[in-house]
C-alpha positions as CSV (number, residue, x, y, z in Angstrom):
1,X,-33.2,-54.8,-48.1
2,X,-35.5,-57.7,-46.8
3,X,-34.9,-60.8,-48.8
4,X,-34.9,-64.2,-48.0
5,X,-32.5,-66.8,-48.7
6,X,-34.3,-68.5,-51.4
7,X,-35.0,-65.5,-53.3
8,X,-31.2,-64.1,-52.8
9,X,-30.4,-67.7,-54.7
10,X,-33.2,-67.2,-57.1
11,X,-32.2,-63.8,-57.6
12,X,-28.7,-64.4,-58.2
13,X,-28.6,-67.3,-60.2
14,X,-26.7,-69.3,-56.8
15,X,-27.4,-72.8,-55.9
16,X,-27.4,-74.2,-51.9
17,X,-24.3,-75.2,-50.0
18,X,-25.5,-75.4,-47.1
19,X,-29.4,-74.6,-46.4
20,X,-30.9,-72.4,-43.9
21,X,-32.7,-73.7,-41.0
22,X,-35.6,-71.2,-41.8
23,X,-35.6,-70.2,-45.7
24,X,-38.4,-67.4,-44.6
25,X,-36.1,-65.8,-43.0
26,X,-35.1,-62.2,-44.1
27,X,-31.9,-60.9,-44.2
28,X,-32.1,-57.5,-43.6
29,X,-28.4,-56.1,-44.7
30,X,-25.6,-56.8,-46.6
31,X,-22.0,-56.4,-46.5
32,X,-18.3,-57.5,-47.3
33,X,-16.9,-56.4,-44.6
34,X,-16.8,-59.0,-41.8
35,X,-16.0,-57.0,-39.1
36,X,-19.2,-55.0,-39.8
37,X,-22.0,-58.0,-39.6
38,X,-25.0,-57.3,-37.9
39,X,-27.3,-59.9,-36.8
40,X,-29.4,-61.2,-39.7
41,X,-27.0,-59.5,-42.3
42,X,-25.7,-61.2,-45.9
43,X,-22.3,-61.4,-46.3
44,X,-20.9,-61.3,-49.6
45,X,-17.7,-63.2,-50.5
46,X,-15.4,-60.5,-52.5
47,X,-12.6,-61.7,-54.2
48,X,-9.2,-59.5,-54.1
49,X,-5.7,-58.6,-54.7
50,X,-4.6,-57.9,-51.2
51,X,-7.7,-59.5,-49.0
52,X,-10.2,-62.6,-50.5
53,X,-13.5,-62.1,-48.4
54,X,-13.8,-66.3,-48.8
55,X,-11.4,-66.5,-45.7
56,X,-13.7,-64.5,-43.5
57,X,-17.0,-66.5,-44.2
58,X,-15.9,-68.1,-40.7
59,X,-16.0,-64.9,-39.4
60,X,-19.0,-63.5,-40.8
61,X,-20.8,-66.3,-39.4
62,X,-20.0,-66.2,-36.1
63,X,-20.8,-62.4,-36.3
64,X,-24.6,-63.3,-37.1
65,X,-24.8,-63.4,-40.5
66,X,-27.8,-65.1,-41.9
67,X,-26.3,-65.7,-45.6
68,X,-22.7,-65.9,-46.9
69,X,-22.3,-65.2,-50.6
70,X,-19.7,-67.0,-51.9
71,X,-18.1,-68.3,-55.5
72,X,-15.4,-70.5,-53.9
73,X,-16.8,-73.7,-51.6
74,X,-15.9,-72.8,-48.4
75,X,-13.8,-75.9,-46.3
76,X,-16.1,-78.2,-44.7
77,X,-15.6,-76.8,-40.9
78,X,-17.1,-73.6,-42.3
79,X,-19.8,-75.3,-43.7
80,X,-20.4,-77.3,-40.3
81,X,-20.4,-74.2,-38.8
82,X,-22.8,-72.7,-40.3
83,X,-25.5,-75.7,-40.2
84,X,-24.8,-74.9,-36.5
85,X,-25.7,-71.3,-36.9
86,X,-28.6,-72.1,-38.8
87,X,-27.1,-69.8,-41.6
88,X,-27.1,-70.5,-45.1
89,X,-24.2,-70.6,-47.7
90,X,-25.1,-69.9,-51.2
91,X,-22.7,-70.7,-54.0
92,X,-23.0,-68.1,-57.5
93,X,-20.5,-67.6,-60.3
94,X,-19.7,-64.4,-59.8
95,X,-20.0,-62.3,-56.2
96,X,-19.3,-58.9,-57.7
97,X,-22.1,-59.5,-60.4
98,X,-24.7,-61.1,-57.8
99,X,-24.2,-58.2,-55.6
100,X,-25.8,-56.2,-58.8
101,X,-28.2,-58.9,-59.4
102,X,-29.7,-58.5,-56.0
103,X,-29.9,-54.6,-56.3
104,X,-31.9,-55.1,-59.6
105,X,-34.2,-57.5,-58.3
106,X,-34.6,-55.3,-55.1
107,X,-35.1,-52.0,-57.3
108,X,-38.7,-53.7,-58.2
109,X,-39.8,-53.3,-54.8
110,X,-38.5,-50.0,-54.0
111,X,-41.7,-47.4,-54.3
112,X,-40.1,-43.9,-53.7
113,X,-38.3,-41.4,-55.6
114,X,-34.8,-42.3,-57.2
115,X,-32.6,-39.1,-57.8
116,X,-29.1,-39.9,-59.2
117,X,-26.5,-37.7,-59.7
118,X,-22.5,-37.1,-61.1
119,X,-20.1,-34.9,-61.9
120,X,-16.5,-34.2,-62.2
121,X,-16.2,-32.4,-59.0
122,X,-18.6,-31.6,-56.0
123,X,-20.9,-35.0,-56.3
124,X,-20.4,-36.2,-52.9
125,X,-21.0,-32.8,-51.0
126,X,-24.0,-32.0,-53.2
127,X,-25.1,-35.5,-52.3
128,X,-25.0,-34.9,-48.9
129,X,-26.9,-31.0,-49.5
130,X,-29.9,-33.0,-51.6
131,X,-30.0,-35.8,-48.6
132,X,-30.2,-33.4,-46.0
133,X,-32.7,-30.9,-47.4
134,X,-35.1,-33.4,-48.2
135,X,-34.2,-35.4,-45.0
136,X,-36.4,-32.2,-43.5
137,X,-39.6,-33.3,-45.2
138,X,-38.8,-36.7,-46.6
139,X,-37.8,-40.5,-45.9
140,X,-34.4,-40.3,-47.2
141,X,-31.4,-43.1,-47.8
142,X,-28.5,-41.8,-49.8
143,X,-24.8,-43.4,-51.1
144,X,-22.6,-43.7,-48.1
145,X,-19.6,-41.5,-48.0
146,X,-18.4,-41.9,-51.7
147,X,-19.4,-45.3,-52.4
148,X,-20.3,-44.1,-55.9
149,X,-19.2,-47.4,-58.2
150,X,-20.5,-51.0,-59.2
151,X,-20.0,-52.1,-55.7
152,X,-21.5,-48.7,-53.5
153,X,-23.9,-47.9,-56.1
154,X,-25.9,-51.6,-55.7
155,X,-25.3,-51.2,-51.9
156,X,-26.8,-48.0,-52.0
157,X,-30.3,-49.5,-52.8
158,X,-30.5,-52.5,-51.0
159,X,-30.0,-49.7,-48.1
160,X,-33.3,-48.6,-49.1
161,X,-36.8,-50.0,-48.0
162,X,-39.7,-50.3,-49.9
163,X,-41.3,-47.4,-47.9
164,X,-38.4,-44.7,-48.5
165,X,-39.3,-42.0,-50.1
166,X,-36.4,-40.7,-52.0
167,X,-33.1,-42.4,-52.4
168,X,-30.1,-40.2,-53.2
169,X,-27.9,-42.4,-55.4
170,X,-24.1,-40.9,-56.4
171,X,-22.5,-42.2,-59.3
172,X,-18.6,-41.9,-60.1
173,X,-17.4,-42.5,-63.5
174,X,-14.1,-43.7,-65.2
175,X,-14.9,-44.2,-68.9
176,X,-17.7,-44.3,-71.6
177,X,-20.6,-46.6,-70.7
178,X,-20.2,-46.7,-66.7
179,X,-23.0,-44.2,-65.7
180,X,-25.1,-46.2,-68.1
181,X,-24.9,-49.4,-66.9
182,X,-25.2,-47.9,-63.4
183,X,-28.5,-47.0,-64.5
184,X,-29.5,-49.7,-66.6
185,X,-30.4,-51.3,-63.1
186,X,-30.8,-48.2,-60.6
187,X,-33.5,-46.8,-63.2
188,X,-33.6,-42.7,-62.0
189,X,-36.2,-40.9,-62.4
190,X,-34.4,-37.6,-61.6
191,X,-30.6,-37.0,-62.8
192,X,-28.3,-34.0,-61.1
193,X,-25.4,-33.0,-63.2
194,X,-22.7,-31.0,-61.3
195,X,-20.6,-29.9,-63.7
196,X,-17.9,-31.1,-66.2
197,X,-14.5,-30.7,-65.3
198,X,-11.1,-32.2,-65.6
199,X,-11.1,-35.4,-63.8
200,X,-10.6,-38.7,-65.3
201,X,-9.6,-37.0,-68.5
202,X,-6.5,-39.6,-68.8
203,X,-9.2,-41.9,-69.7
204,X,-11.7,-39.6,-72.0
205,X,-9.2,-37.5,-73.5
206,X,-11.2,-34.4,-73.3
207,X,-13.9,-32.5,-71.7
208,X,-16.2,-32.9,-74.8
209,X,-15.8,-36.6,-74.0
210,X,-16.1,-36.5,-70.6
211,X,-19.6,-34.5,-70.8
212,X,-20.7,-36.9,-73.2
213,X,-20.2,-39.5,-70.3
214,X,-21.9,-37.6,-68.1
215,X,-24.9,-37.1,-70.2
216,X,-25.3,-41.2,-70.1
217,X,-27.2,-39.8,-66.7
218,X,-30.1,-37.7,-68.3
219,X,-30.0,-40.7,-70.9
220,X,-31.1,-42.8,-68.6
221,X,-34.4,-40.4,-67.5
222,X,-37.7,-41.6,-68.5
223,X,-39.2,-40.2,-71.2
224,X,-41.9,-37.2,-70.4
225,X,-41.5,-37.7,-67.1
226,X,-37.8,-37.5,-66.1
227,X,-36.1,-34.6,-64.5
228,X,-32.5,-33.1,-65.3
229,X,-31.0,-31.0,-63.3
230,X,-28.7,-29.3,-64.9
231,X,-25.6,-26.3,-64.1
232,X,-26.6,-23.5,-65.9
233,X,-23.3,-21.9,-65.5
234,X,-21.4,-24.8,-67.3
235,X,-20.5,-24.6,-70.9
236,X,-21.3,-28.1,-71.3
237,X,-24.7,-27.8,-70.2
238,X,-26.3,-27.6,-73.8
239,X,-24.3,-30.2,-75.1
240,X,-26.0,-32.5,-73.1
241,X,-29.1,-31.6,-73.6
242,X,-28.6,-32.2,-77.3
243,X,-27.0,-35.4,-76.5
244,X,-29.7,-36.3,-74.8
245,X,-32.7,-35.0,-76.8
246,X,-34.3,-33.6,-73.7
247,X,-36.6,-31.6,-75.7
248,X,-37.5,-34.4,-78.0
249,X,-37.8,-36.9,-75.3
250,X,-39.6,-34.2,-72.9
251,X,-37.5,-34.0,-70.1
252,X,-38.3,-31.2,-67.5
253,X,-34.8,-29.3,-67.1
254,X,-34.3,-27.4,-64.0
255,X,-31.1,-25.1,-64.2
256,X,-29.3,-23.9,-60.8
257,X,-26.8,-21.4,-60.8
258,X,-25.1,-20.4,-57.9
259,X,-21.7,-18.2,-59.6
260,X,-20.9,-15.7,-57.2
261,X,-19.9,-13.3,-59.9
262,X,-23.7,-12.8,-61.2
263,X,-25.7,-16.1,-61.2
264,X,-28.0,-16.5,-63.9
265,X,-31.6,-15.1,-62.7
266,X,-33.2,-17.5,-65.3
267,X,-32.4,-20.4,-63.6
268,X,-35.0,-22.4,-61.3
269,X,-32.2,-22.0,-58.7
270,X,-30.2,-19.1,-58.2
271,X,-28.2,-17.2,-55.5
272,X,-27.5,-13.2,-55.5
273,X,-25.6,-10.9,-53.1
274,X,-23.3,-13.7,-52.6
275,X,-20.6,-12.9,-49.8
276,X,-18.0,-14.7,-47.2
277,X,-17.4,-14.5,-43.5
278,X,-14.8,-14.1,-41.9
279,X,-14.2,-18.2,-41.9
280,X,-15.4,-18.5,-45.5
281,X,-18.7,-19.5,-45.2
282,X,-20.9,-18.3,-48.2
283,X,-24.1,-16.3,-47.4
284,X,-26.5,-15.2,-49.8
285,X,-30.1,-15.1,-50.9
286,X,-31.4,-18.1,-52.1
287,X,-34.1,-17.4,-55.0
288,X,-36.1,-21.2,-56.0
289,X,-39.7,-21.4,-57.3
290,X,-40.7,-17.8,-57.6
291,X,-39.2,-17.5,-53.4
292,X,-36.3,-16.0,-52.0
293,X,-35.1,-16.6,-48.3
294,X,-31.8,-15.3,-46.8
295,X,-29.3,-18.4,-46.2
296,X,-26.2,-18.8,-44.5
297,X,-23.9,-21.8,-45.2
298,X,-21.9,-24.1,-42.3
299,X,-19.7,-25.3,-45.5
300,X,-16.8,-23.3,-46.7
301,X,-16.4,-22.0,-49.8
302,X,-18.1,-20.0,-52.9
303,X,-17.9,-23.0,-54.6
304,X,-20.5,-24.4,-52.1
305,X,-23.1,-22.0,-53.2
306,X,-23.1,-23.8,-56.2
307,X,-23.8,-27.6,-54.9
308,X,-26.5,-25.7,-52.3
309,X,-28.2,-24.1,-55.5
310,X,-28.2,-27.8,-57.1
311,X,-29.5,-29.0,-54.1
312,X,-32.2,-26.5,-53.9
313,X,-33.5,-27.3,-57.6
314,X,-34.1,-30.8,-56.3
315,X,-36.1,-29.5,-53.1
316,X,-38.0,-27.7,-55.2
317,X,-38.8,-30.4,-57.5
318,X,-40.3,-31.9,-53.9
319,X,-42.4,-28.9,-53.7
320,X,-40.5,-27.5,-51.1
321,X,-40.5,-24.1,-50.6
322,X,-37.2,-21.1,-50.3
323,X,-37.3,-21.3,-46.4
324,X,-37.6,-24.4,-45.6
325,X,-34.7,-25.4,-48.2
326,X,-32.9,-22.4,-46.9
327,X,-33.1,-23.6,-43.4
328,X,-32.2,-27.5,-44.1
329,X,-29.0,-26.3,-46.3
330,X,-27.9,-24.0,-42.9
331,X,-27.7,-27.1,-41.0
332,X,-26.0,-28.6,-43.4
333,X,-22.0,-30.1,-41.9
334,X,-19.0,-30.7,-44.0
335,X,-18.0,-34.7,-43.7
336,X,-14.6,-35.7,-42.8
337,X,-11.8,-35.1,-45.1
338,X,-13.9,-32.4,-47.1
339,X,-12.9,-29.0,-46.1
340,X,-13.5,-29.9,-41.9
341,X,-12.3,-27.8,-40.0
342,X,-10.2,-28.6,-36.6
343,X,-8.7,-26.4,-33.9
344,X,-5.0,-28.6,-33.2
345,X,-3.8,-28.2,-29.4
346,X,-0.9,-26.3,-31.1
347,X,-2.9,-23.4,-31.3
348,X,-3.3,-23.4,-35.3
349,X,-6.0,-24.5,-37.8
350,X,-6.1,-27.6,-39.8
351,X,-8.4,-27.8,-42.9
352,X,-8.9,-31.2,-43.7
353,X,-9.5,-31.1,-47.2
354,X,-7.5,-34.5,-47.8
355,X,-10.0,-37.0,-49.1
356,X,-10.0,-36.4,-52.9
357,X,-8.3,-33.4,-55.5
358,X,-8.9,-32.8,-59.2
359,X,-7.7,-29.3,-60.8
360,X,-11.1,-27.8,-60.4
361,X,-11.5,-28.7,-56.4
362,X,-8.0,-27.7,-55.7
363,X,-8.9,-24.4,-57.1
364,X,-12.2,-24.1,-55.0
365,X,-10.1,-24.6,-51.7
366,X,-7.1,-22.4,-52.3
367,X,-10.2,-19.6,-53.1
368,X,-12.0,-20.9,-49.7
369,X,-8.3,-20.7,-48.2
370,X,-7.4,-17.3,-49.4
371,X,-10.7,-16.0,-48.2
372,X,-10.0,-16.9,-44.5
373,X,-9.7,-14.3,-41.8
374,X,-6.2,-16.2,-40.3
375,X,-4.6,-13.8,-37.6
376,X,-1.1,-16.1,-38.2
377,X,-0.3,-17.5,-41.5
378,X,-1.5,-19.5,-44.0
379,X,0.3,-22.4,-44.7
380,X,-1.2,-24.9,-47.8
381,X,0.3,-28.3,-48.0
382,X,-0.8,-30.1,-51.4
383,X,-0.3,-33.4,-52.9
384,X,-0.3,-34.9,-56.4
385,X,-3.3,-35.7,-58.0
386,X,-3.9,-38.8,-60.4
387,X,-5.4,-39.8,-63.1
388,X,-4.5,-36.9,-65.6
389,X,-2.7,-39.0,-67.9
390,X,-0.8,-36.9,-70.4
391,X,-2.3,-33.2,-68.6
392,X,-0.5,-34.2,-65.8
393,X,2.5,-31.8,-65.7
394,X,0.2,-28.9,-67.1
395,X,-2.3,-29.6,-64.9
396,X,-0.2,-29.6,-61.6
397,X,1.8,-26.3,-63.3
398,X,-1.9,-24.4,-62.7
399,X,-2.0,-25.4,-59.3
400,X,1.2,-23.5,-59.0
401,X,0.3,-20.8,-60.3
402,X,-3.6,-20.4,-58.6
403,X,-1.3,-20.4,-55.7
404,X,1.2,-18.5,-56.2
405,X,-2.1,-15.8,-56.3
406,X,-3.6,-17.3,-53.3
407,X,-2.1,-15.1,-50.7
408,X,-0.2,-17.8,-49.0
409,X,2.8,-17.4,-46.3
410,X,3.6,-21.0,-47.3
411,X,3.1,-24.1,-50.1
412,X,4.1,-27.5,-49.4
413,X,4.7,-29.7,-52.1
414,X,3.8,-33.5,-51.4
415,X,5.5,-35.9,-54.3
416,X,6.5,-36.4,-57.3
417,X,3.7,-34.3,-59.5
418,X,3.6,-32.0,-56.9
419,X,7.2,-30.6,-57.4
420,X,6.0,-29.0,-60.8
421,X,3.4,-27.5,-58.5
422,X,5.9,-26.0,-56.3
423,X,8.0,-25.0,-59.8
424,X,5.4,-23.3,-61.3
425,X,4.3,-21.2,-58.0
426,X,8.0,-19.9,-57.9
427,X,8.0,-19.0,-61.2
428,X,4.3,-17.0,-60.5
429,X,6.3,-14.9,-58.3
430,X,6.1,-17.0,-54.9
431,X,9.4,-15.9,-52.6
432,X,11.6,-19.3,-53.4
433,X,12.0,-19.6,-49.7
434,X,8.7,-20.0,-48.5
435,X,7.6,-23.4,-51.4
436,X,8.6,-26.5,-50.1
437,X,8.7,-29.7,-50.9
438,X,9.1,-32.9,-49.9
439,X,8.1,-36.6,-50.7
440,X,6.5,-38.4,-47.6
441,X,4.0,-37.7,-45.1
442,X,7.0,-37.9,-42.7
443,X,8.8,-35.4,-44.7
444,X,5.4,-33.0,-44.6
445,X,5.5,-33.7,-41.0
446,X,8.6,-32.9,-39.9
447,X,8.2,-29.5,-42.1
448,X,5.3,-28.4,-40.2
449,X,6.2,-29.4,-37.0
450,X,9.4,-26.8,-37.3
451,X,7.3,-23.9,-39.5
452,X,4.1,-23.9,-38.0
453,X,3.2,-21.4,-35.1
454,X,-0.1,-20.4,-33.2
455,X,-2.7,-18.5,-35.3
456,X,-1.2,-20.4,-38.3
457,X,-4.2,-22.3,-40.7
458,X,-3.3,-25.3,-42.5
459,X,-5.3,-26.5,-45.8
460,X,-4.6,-30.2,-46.5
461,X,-4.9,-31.4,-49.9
462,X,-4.4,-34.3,-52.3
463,X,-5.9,-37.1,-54.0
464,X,-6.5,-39.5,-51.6
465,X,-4.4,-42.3,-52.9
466,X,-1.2,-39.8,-51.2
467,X,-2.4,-40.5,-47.8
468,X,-2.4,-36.7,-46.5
469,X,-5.4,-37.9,-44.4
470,X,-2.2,-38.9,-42.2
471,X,-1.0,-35.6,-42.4
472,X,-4.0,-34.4,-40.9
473,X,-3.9,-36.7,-38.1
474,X,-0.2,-35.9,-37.2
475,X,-1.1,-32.3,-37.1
476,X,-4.2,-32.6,-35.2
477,X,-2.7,-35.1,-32.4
């Protein structure tokens, strides 16, 4: 972003509090975090239930920011204070709607490719596979971490100059109409689709309701020159093509496959002789374009073949070609919280696969789990995860039963849903000693600090509003 103050005011509807010194001058990055301003930043003024952004304008300030956004006056030392800085204070109805005013003004300058993408599980490490691919070829800005809704989705392209060539934008979804007014202002050119799953079916009520969500995506595309990307191993996947009349409307669909149990070879992007190490990373050949090249993945999981195949489909929209993709998506790292990998100082292995759950991704890592060459035992510890609404019960009662067939030595249940979790395993057969449970971190803690051993592997996972991130941490320090 490099905007001024007067068009941030024009651009937001705002009016002048206090002026700027120099109204030429551009600010250059925005943020509502105070304790992340950089010199010449905007900071926007977030109202909140726990924190109100208006009592850190002072702060902001005297960090270096060039403009505070704000909907509340600001007391008059603030204001003095920033006639000191030469800073200006601009005054709009709304800070959560100018924050998508900006990033709809901005979108007019932006020059380079927009790809956008969803999904009900796998968006954020398939973000990071298309970023990093066509980071080998390409100016690239993509969606921080998972900041995937009305605020990250904005942020992500005022990130973004004019001269970037392709910004990666993931967008999350809670209900009918989201995705759409997502891209109402990010305007795509190119929509990813990762699949249609389970989460956030509280709110939809089925899968058939959740695709048609999705679909709002490839909705969006320009007509004859949009490009869907689509799973070719999802049942879903011609639904939304109807839905979206991408034959009328002349879409270009590129289909990916990467199903370990015989992809389909008339995708654009497939994978064949699909196999695991001995620490569950997937290698296989990676067919794209009329190319194959041999690849070998640094993420775990066969699930991960899938994303990489997605991500591949995009590359080769680029015009890249099966080695070089092949190469980008070997260098390729997990983040933080997704399936990472840490060697504790107690001897055993902790993956941290605490950031997020959904039925489909807890599958996917009790798979990658079971797959691991452990010399000790393998110990899951899994959480509840929300918003299933009325599947709830059944929902967790699966989990208990995919791992009940996982091969573990252990299962530790974390909270309430969790508990029909650890019900349902017993009743799949898994010895009554070895599921427990428990209903704190704490708890989780002080279970795994008597059971776990040397050679042990731990897989840590939960939605993330349960905090196992803090199991994690115990565990590693």
């Amino acid at each position: 972003m490099r905007l001024n103050s007067k068009q941030i005011a024009e651009y937001t509807g705002g009016s002048f509090i206090v002026e700027p010194i120099d109204r030429s001058l551009l600010a250059c990055g925005i943020t509502w975090d105070s304790r992340e301003i950089e010199r010449g930043d905007l900071y926007v003024a977030l109202p909140g239930e726990r924190t109100d952004g208006h009592a850190y304008v002072g702060a902001a300030l005297r960090s270096g920011a060039a403009v505070a956004l704000v909907q509340e006056r600001p007391d008059e030392a603030t204001c003095l204070l920033a006639r000191e800085m030469g800073a200006a204070i601009i005054e709009v109805s709304s800070t959560h709607a100018a924050v998508t005013d900006l990033a709809r003004a901005w979108r007019g300058f932006l020059r380079g490719h927009i790809v956008a993408l969803t999904g009900s599980t796998g968006k954020t490490t398939t973000k990071n596979l298309v970023r990093d691919v066509l980071a080998a070829s390409f100016t690239v800005v993509a969606t921080a971490g998972n900041q995937n809704n009305e605020l990250g989705v904005p942020k992500t392209l005022l990130s973004a100059d004019p001269e970037t060539e392709v910004i990666v934008v993931e967008m999350g979804m809670r209900g009918r109409g989201q995705i759409a007014a997502l891209c109402d202002f990010v305007k795509p050119g190119m929509g990813l689709i990762t699949n249609v799953g389970e989460s956030h079916i509280e709110l939809l009520g089925s899968r058939e309701n959740i695709a048609r969500a999705k679909a709002e995506l490839v909705e969006a595309l320009p007509n004859g020159t949009g490009a869907a990307f689509l799973n070719a191993s999802d049942e879903f996947t011609p639904y939304i093509c109807e839905v979206a009349k991408t034959k009328e409307r002349a879409l270009q669909v590129w289909l990916y496959d990467g199903s370990a149990d015989g992809a389909d070879a008339a995708a654009d992007a497939y994978a064949t002789d699909v196999a695991l190490d001995d620490e569950g990373r997937p290698r296989f050949t990676l067919h794209v374009a009329g190319e194959e090249a041999p690849c070998a993945l640094s993420l775990r999981g066969l699930h991960n073949v899938q994303n990489a195949c997605a991500a591949a489909a995009v590359a080769a929209k680029f015009g890249m070609g099966a080695s070089a993709i092949a190469r980008a998506l070997e260098q390729a790292q997990p983040e933080a919280g997704r399936q990472h990998v840490i060697r504790a100082r107690g001897g055993f292995t902790v993956i941290d696969d605490a950031y997020n759950a959904n039925p489909d991704s807890m599958r996917a890592s009790l798979a990658m789990f079971s797959s691991l060459a452990v010399s000790g035992r393998r110990v899951a510890v899994l959480g509840d995860m929300g918003e299933l609404g009325e599947y709830a019960v059944a929902c967790h009662e699966g989990i208990g039963r995919a791992a009940a067939a996982a091969h573990l030595d252990y299962l530790l249940c974390v909270g309430e849903l969790a508990g029909h979790i650890a019900r349902a395993a017993r009743e799949a057969g898994m010895d009554a000693d070895t599921v427990l449970e428990t209903d704190s971190v704490p708890g989780a803690l002080g279970e795994l600090d008597n059971l776990l051993e040397a050679g042990d592997a731990v897989l840590v996972k939960a939605s993330h509003f349960m905090g196992l991130e803090r199991v994690v941490g115990g565990l590693v320090n």
